[in-house]
SEVEXKOL-315258 format. One line per field, with one value per residue (C-alpha): residue in one letter; x, y, z. Coordinates in steps of 0.25 Angstrom, whole numbers, plus 5000, padded with zeros to 4 digits. Example, Ala and Ser with C-alpha at 12.3 -4.5 7.8 and 13.67 -1.06 7.14 Angstrom:
aa	[A  S]
X	[5049  5055]
Y	[4982  4996]
Z	[5031  5029]
# end
This chain:
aa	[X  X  X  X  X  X  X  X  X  X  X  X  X  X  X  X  X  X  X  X  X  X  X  X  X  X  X  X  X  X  X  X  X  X  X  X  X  X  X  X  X  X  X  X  X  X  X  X  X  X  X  X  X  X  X  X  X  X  X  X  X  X  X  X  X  X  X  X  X  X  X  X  X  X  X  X  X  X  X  X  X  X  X  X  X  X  X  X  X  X  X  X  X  X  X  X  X  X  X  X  X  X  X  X  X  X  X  X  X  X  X  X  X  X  X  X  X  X  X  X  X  X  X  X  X  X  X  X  X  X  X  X  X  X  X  X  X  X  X  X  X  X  X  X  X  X  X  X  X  X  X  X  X  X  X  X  X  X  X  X  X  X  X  X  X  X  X  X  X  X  X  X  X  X  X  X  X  X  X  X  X  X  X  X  X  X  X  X  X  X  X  X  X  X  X  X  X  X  X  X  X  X  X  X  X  X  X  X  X  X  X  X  X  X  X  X  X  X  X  X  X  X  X  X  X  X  X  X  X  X  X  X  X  X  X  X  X  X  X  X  X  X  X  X  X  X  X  X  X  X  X  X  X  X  X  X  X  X  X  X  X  X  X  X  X  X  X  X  X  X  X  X  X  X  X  X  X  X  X  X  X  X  X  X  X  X  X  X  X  X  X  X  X  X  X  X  X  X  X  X  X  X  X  X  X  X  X  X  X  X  X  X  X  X  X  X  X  X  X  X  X  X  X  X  X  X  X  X  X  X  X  X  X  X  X  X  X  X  X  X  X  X  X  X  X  X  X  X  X  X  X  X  X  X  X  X  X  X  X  X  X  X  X  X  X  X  X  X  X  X  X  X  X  X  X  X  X  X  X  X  X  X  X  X  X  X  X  X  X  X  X  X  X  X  X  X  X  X  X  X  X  X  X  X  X  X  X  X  X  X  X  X  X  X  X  X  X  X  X  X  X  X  X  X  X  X  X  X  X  X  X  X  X  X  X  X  X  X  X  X]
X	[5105  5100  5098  5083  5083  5097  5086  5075  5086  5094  5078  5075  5089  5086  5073  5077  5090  5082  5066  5060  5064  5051  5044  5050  5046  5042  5043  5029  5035  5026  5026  5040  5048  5055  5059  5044  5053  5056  5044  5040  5050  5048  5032  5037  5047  5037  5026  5036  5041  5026  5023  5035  5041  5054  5058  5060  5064  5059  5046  5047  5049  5037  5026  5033  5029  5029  5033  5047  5053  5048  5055  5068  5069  5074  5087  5084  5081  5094  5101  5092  5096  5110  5109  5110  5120  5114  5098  5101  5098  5083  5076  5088  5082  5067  5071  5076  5065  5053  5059  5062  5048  5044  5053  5046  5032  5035  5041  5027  5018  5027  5025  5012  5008  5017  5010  4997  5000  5004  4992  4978  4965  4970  4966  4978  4973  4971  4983  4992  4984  4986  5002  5002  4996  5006  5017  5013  5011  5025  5031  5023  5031  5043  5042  5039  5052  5053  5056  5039  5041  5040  5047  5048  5037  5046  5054  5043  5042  5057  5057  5041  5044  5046  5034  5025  5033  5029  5014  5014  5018  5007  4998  4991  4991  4999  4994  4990  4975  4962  4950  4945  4954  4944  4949  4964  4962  4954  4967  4979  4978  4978  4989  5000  4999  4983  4972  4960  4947  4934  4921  4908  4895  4895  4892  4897  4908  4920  4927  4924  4932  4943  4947  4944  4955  4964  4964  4968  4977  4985  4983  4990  5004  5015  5002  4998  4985  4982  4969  4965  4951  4945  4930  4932  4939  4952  4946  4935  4941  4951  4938  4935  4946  4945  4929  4935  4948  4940  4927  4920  4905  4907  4896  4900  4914  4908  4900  4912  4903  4913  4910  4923  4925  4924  4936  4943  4943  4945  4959  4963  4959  4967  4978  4978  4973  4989  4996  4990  4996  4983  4985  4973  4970  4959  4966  4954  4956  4962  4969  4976  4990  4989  4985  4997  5005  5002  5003  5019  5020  5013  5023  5035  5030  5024  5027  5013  5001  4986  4980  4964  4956  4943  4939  4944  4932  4936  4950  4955  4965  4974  4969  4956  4949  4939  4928  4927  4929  4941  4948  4942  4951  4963  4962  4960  4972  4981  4978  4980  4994  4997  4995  5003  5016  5016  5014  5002  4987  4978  4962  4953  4938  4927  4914  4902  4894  4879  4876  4877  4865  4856  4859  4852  4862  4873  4885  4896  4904  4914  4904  4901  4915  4908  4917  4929  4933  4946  4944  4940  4952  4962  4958  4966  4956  4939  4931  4917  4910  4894  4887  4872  4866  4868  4857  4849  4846  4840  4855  4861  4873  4871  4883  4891  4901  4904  4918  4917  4931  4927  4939  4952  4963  4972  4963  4949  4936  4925  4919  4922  4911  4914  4907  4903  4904  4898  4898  4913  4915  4923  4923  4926  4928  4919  4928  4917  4925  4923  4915  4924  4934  4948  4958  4958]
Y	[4850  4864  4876  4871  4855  4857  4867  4857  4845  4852  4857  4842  4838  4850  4844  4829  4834  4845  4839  4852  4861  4856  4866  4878  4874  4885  4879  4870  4854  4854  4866  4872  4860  4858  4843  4835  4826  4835  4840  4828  4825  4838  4834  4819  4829  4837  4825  4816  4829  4833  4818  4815  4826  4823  4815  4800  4795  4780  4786  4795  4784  4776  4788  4791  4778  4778  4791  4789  4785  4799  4806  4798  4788  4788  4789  4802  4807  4804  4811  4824  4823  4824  4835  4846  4849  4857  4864  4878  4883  4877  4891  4892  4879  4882  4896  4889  4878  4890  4901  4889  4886  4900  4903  4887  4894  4908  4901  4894  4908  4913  4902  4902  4915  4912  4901  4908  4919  4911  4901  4905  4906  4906  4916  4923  4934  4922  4913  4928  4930  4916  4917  4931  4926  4914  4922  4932  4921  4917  4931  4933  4917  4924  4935  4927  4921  4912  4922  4923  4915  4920  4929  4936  4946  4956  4957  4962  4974  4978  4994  4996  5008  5018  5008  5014  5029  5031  5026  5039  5048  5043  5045  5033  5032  5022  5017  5025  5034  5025  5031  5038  5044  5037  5026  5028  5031  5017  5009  5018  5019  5007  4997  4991  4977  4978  4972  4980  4978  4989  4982  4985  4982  4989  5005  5006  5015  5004  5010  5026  5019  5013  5027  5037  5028  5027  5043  5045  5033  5039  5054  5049  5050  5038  5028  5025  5017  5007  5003  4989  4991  4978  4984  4997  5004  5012  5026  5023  5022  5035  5043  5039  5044  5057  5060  5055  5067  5076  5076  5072  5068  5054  5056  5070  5061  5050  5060  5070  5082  5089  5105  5113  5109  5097  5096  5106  5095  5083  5089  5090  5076  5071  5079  5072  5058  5061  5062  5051  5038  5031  5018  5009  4997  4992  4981  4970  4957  4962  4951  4952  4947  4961  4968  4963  4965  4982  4984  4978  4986  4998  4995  5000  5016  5017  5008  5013  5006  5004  4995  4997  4984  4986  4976  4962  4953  4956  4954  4942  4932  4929  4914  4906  4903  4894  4904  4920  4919  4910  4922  4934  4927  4925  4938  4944  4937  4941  4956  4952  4948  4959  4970  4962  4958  4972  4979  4987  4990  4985  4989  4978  4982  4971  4969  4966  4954  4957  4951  4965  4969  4960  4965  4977  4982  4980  4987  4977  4966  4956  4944  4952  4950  4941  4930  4930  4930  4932  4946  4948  4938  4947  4960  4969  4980  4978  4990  4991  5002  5003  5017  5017  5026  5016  5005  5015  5027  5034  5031  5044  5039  5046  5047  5038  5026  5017  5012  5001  4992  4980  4972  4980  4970  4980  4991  4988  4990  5002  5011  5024  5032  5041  5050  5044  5055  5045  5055  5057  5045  5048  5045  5055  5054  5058  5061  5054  5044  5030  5018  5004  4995  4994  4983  4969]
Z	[4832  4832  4845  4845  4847  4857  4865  4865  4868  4878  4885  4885  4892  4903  4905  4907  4917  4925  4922  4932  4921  4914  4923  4916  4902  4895  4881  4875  4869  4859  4852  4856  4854  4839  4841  4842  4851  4859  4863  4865  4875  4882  4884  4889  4899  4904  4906  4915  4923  4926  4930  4938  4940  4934  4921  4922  4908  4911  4915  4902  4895  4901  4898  4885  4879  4864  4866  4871  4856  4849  4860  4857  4870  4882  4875  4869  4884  4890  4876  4880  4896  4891  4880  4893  4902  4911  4910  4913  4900  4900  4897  4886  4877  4880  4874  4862  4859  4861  4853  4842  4843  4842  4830  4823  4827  4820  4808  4807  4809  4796  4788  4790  4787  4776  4771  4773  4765  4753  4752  4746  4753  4765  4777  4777  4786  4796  4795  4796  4809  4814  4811  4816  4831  4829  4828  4839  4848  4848  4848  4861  4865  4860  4869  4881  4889  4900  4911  4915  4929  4943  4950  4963  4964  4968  4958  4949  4956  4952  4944  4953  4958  4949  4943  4954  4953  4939  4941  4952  4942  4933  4943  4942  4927  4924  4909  4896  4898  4897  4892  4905  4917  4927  4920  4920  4935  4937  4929  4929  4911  4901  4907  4900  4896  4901  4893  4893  4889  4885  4883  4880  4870  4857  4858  4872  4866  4866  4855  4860  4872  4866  4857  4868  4878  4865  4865  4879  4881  4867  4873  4887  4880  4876  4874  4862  4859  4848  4844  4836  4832  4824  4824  4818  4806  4813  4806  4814  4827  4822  4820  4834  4840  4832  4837  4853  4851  4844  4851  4836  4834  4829  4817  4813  4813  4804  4795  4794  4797  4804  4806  4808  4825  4819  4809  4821  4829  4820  4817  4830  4836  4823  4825  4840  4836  4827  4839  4846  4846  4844  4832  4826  4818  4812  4806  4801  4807  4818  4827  4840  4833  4826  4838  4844  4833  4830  4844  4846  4834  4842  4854  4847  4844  4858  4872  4877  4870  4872  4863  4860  4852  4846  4847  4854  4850  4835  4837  4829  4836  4824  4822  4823  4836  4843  4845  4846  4861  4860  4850  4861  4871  4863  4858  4872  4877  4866  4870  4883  4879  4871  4880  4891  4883  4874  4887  4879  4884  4877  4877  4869  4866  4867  4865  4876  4876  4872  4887  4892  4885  4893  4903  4911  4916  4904  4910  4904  4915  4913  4906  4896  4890  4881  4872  4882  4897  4892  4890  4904  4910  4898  4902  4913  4912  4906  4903  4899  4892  4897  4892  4900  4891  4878  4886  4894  4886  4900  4906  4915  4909  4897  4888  4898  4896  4910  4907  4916  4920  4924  4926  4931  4933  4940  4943  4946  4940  4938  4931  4925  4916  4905  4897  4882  4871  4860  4849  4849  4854  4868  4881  4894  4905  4916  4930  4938  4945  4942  4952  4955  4962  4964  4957  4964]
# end
């Protein structure tokens, strides 16, 4: 008899002396369990418990029916009741039966990328994609113990202090720069483990966004920012960020007529794009199991990281899915995840809805989301990007952006304007204050 079948044996004893440990299960019958008899069991366990409250092997026996001879009869029961002394190692054997199943489930991700690799026209871009999401699903499982229960509320406070102490000394500041100080004044910086979201029709300046706050989150020192972009070629968004530093028209930029101020100052922002820690992919087929992957990669040069996604519409989930909306939401919640269990920030770009445009007053709100509400239930932080000027061409907003937060969950909403330099592809803040309303 090997270590797993004495765990899944010696569980079933525990369950049968002491029937209320049912309720602190944490393993699945079905799909955890090795032994189909077992689980079978287990399921019949947890059946009679939840009707009667305890576990009665005559009324077993009556409900179990045909039943009762796969699971080895009454007999097999009392063996089981008898195979423990004592359940005080309970947590012990469910530890055992998951991380068996685990270890079953990852030797079946491998074959199958295996087997994949060696048969002819399949997809093997797809089958790696779908094995890579297994296997990342079951490292997350392996992360995750059993110690996620209550506990007093005061005890989570414990170190708090000098938690408070140094958030004075940073005045306030207490996450990596965001693309405007108005801003970092509104939410204190990019969090860690938030989930943000920066939204906006096409040519609202989403990308112009997401570069400029990639250059002052790398410039604030110990943050580094890494940037997934899934719509445009990595040189592209590199050229960006050169024009944003250097203060570069962006069509001298794409014709490489450069005068001599020009190459003067193409130089430098390269030489200070070298010092920044600012990483890209542009990786085709991009999936959120990859996303995931760099970024734990990313984690082991630098503790600090803001992680940029352009954009999250276009993201793939790593397997097939019902509908588009359906993959959106997985997606969604799989950057959700990541930022909270790598303790990353993590800033996704997505698309608007065409509903915006018929409206008359097509400033962006929440409905406009489009495929998913789970975007909007994800997000800890959702910013919109509205420039007047590109519906009214008579706008006194000429040359302005409205960054407008629509959802703060822990530090209200408002809006803050900033001041759109299209040709270089910058945005600058403006110091005139900002309009809104506190956290709830």
């Amino acid at each position: 008899m090997n270590a797993l079948h004495e765990a899944e044996t010696a569980l079933l004893g525990a369950l049968i002396q002491e029937p209320e440990l049912i309720d602190e299960l944490f393993i699945q019958p079905h799909e955890m369990v090795a032994d189909e008899r077992h689980g079978l069991i287990l399921e019949t366990l947890k059946y009679n418990y939840e009707e009667d409250g305890t576990i009665d092997f005559v009324m077993m026996a009556q409900r179990s029916g045909k039943n009762l001879g796969k699971i080895g009869g009454v007999s097999y029961l009392y063996q089981l009741s008898s195979s423990v002394t004592s359940a005080n190692h309970f947590d012990h054997y469910q530890a055992i039966i998951r991380n068996g199943y685990i270890q079953r489930e990852t030797a079946t991700a491998m074959e199958s990328m295996a087997a994949a690799a060696r048969m002819e026209g399949t997809d093997v871009k797809e089958q790696i994609a779908k094995a890579r999401a297994r296997l990342e699903e079951l490292d997350e499982m392996a992360a995750v113990g059993s110690d996620y229960g209550l506990r007093k509320m005061s005890d989570t406070l414990e170190g708090h202090t000098a938690v408070i102490k140094e958030r004075a000394t940073k005045k306030g500041m207490t996450g990596a720069k965001t693309i405007s100080r108005e801003v970092d004044r509104m939410t204190g910086g990019h969090q860690r483990e938030d989930y943000e979201i920066i939204a906006a029709r096409p040519s609202m300046g989403k990308t112009a966004a997401m570069v400029c706050d990639a250059i002052r989150t790398a410039t604030g020192g110990g943050v580094a920012a890494a940037i997934f972009s899934a719509e445009m070629k990595e040189i592209q968004i590199t050229e960006r960020v050169i024009c944003a530093l250097a203060n570069l028209d962006s069509t001298r930029m794409r014709s490489g007529l450069f005068d001599d101020d020009d190459w003067t100052r193409y130089s430098i922002a390269r030489d200070e794009l070298d010092r920044l820690p600012i990483y890209i992919t542009d990786k085709p087929d991009m999936t959120v199991q990859f996303i995931r992957s760099e970024v734990k990669k990313l984690k082991k040069k630098h503790d600090t990281i803001v992680v940029y996604v352009d954009y999250i519409q276009i993201i793939s989930g790593g397997r097939k899915f019902n509908s588009k909306r359906e993959e959106v939401e997985y997606v969604s919640r799989q950057l959700k995840l990541m930022a909270r269990q790598l303790g990353v920030t993590v800033v996704a770009l997505s698309q608007l809805s065409r509903k915006v445009e018929e409206r008359q007053d097509k400033r962006p709100m929440m409905s406009d989301l489009g495929e998913s509400g789970a975007i909007e239930r994800d997000a800890d932080i959702i910013t919109f990007l509205y420039r007047d000027d590109y519906y009214n061409k008579e706008s006194e907003k000429k040359n302005i952006v409205e960054l407008i937060i629509a959802k703060g969950r822990n530090v209200g909403t408002g809006t803050v304007e900033m001041a759109f330099m299209k040709q270089v592809g910058k945005f600058v803040d403006l110091d005139r204050g900002h309009h809104g309303k506190g956290a709830a």
